[in-house]
N, CA, C and O of each residue as an XYZ file, in Angstrom:
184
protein
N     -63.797    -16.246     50.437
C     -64.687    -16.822     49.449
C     -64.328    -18.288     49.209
O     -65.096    -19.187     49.551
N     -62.841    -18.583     48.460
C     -63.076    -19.943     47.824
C     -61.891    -20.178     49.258
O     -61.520    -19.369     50.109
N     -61.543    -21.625     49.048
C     -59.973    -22.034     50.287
C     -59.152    -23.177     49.275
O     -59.674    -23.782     48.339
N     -58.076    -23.264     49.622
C     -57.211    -23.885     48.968
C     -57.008    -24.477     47.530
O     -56.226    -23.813     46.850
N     -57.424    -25.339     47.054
C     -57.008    -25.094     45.447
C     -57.999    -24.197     44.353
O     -57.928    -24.069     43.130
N     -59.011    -23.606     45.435
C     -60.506    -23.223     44.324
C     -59.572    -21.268     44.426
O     -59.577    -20.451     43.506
N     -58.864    -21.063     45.922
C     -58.470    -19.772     45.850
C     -57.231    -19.891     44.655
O     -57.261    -19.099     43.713
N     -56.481    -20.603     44.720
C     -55.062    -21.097     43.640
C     -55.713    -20.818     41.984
O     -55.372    -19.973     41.156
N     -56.349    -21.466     41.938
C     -56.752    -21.600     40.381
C     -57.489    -20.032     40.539
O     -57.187    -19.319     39.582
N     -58.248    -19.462     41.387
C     -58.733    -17.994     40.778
C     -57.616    -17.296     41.060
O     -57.989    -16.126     40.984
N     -56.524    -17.303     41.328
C     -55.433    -16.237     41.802
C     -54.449    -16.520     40.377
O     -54.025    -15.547     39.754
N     -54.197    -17.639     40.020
C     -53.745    -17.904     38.696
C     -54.604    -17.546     37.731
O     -54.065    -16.883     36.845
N     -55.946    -17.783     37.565
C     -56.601    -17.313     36.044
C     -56.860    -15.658     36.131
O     -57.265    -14.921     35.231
N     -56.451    -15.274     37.670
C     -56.620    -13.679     37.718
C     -55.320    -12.976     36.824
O     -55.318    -12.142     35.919
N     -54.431    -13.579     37.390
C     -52.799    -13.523     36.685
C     -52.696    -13.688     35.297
O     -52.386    -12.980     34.340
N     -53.028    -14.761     35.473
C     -53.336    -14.897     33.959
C     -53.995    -13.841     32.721
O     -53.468    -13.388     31.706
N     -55.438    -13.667     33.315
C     -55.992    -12.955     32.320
C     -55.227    -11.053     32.265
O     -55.281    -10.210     31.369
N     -54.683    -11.021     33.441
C     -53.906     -9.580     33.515
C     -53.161     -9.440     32.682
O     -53.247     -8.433     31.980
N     -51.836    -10.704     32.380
C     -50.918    -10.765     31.943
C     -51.620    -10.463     30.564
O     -51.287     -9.375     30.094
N     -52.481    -11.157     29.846
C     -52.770    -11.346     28.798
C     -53.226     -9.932     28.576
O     -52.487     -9.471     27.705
N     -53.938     -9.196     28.888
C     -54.621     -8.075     28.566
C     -53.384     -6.906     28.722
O     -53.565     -5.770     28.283
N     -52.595     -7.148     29.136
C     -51.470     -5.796     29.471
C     -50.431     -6.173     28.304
O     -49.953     -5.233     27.668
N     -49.895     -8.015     27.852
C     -49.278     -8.049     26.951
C     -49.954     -7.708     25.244
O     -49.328     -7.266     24.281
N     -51.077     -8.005     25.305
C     -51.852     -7.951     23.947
C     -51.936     -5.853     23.940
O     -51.822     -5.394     22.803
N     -52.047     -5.180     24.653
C     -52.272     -3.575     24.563
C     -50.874     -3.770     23.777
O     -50.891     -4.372     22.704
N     -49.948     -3.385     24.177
C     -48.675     -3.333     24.157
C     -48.245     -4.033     22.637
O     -47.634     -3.487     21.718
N     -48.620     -5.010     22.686
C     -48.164     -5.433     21.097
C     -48.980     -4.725     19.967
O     -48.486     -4.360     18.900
N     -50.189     -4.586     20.303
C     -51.040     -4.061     19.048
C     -50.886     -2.059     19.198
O     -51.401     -1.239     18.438
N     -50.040     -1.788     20.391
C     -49.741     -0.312     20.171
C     -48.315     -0.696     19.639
O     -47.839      0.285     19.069
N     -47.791     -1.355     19.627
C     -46.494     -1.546     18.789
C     -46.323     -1.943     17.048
O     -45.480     -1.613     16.214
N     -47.769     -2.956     16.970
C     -48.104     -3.262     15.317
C     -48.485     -2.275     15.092
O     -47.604     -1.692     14.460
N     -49.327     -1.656     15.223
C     -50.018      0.203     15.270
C     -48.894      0.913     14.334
O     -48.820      1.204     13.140
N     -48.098      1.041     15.416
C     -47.200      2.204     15.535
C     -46.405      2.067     14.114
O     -46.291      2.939     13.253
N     -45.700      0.258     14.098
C     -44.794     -0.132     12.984
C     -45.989      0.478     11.968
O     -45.795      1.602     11.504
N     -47.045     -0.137     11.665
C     -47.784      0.081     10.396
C     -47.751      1.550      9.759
O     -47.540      1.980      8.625
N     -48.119      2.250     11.265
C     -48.338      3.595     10.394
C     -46.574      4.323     10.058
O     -46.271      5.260      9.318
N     -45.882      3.641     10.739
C     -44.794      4.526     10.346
C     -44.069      3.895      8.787
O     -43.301      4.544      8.076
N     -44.400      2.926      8.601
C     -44.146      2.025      7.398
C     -44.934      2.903      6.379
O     -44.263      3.608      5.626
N     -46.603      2.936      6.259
C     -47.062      3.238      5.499
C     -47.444      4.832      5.500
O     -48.495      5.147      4.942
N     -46.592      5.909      6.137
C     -46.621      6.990      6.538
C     -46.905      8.068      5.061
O     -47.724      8.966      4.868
N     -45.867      7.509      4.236
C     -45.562      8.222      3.128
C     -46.963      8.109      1.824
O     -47.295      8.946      0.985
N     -47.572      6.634      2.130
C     -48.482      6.587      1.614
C     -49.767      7.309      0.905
O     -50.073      7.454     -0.278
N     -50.254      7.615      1.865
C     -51.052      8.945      2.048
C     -52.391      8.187      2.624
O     -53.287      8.788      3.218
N     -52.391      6.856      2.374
C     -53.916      6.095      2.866
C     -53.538      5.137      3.385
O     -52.860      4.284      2.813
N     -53.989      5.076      4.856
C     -53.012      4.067      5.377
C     -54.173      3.039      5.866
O     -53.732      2.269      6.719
N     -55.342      2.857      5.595
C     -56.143      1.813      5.521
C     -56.288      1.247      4.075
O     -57.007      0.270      3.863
């Protein structure tokens, strides 16, 4: 499809957007997790 810097820049913004979407799951199942175990005892955790 693309050749030399047009393949570079889509092989980086491919990387890129992976990274981003696999690090953002991961943190917001981790804020998740802290919240509800914080506000467990609560009884209403919205």
């Amino acid at each position: 499809m693309g050749s030399g810097p047009v393949k570079g820049f889509a092989v980086t913004l491919g990387v890129g957007i992976f990274t981003t979407l696999f690090s953002v799951y991961f943190i917001a199942r981790l804020f998740t997790s802290l919240y509800v175990t914080k506000n467990k005892n609560s009884g209403k955790l919205i």
